[in-house]
N, C-alpha and C positions, 0 to 999 in steps of 0.2 A: 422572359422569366423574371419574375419581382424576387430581389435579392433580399435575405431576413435573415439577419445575424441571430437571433434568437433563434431556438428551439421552439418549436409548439407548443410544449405543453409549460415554458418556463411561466415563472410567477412573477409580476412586476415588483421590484422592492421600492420602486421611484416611478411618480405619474406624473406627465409634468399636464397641464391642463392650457390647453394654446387659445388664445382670444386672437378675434381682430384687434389691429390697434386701438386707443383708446379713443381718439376721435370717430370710430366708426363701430363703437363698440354697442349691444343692446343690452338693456337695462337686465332680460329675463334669462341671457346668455350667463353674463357674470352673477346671477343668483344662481341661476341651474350649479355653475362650475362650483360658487364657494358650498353650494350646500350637498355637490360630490364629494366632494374635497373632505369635510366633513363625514361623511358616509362611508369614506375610502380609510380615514383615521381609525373611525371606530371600529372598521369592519376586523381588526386584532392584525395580529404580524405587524413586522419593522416597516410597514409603508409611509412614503414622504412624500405630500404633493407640493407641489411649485405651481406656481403660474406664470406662466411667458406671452409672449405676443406671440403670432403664427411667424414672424420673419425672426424672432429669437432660437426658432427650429435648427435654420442655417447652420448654426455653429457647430450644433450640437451634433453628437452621436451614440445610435444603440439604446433607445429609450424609450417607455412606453410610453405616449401622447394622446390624449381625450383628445379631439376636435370639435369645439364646442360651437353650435350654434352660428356665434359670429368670427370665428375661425371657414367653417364651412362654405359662409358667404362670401370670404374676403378671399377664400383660398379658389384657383382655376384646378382646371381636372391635369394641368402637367407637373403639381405642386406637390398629388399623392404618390405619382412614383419615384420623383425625386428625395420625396421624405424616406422612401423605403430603401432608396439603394443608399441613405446614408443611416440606415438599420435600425433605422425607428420601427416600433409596432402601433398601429395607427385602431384608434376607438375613435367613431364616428357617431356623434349625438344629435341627429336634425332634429329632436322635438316634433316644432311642428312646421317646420321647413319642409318644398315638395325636396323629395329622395332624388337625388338625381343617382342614376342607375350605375353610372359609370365608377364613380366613387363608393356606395354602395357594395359593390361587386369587387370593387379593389383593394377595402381595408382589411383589416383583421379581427375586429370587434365591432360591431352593433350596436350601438345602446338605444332600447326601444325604451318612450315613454308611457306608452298605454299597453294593453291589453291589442290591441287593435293590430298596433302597430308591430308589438311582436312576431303575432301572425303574418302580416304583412312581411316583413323580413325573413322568416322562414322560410314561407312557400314561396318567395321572390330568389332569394339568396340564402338557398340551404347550405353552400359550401361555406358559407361566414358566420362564425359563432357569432350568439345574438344573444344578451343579455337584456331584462325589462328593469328598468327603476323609474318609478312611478312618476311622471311629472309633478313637483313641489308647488307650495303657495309658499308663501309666505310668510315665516311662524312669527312676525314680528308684527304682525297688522292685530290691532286690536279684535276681540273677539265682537259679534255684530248677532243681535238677537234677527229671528227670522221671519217675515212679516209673515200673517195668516192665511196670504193671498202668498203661495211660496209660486205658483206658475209663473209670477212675473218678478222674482229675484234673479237679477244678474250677477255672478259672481265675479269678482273681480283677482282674476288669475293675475299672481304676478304683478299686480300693481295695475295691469292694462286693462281697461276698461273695453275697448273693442275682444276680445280673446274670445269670449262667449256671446250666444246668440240665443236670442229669449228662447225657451221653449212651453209651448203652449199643455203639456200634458201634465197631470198632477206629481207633485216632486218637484226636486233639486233642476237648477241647470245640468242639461245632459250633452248638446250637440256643442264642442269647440268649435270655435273657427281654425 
């Protein structure tokens, strides 16, 4: 039995957002996080986010924790019930990370970035509340007019150039990697 000092249905008044350390950290992890962060400010009520490394967890107690991206990498599957029996409530953000099921199954919140992926979480792990927020670009990248020939625009998610894969049908890039 996973011990959870919170209540169910309490509200976080504090998010802290855990990264890998910063030598092992990904560039689209720590956008993801600052531009939750951001989304969590505005979203109204007294909420205060921080950001920690995933081994700053440790100390801590009774707190709601985003696991971002490069948190989720760094982190092994004995790292989630230990965060929980020191009463953390655990938000799980693979983006576009494979789900591993274990962890998945184990946390307390979901964070789905597509449409896709929501489903996927649902019909996977219905007993895990499951929130969508859209995967972000990048509002700071200059605006790019769009060539005429749009089949062969690559978008460049996130700064990463490999992310997206040409797609041959008329329109926008469709299929991430």
């Amino acid at each position: 039995m996973v011990h959870r000092s919170h209540r169910r249905g309490s509200r976080p008044r504090r998010l802290l957002f855990a990264f890998a350390p910063p030598a092992d950290a990904w560039p689209s992890a720590l956008l993801r996080g600052e531009q939750l962060m951001e989304i969590a400010r505005a979203a109204g009520g007294e909420i205060e986010c921080h950001a920690t490394t995933l081994g700053g967890l440790w100390g801590r107690r009774d707190e709601w924790v985003v696991l971002t991206k490069s948190a989720l990498l760094a982190a092994n599957r004995d790292d989630i019930p230990r965060l929980h029996v020191l009463g953390h409530r655990l938000i799980a953000d693979f983006i576009d990370l494979a789900v591993d099921p274990d962890i998945a199954a184990s946390v307390d919140v979901l964070l789905a970035s597509s449409f896709s992926q929501h489903r996927f979480f649902r019909d996977r792990f219905p007993e895990v509340m499951t929130l969508h927020v859209t995967h972000h670009v990048d509002l700071r990248m200059p605006a790019i007019s769009t060539p005429a020939d749009r089949a062969r625009l690559i978008f460049r998610q996130l700064g990463e150039l490999p992310a997206c894969k040409e797609d041959r049908r008329p329109g926008p890039c469709r299929r991430c990697a």
